[in-house]
C-alpha positions in Angstrom: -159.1 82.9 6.9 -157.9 85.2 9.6 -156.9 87.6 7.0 -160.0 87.9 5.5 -160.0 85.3 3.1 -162.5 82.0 2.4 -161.9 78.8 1.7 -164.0 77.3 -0.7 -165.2 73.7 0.9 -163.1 71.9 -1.7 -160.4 73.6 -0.6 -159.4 71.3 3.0 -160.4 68.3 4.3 -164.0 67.0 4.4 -165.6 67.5 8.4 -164.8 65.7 10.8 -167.4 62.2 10.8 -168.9 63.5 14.2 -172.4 63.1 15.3 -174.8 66.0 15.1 -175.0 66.7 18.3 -171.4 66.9 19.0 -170.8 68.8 16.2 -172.8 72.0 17.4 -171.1 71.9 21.0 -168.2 72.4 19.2 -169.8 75.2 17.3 -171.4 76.3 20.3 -167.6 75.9 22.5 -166.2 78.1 19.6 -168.3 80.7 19.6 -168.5 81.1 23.5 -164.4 80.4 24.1 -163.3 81.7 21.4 -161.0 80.5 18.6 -157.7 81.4 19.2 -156.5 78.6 21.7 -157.9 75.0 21.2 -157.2 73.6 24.8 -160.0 75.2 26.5 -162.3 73.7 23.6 -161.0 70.3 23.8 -161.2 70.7 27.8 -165.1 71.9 27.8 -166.0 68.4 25.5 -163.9 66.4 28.0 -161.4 65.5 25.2 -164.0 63.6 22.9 -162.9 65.4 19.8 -159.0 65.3 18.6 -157.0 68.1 18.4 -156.8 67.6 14.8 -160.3 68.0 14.2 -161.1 70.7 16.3 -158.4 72.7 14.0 -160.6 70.9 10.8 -163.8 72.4 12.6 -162.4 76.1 13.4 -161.5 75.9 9.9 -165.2 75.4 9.0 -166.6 77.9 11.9 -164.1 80.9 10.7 -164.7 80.2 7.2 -169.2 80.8 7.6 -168.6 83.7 10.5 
């Protein structure tokens, strides 16, 4: 994806089972912090996603920018 390439949504794992809501702030967190470090993402939603799918969901955010 950083290349310049998408992933077609068949291509990695399904989204993360989050509710709606927490699902935009992450959006929103991405957009605002940035994707490069996931730390500063997982700190802002007081850890209450995983590390593992905050990587799932910057998958998903790089692959509709």
């Amino acid at each position: 994806i950083l290349d310049g390439h998408s992933l077609r949504s068949d291509e990695f794992l399904s989204s993360p089972d989050l509710p709606d809501e927490l699902y935009q702030k992450v959006m929103e967190a991405l957009k605002s912090l940035g994707v490069e470090y996931l730390k500063p993402i997982f700190e802002s939603l007081d850890g209450a996603v995983t590390y593992d799918d905050l990587k799932i969901l910057r998958l998903i955010y790089l692959n509709n920018l």
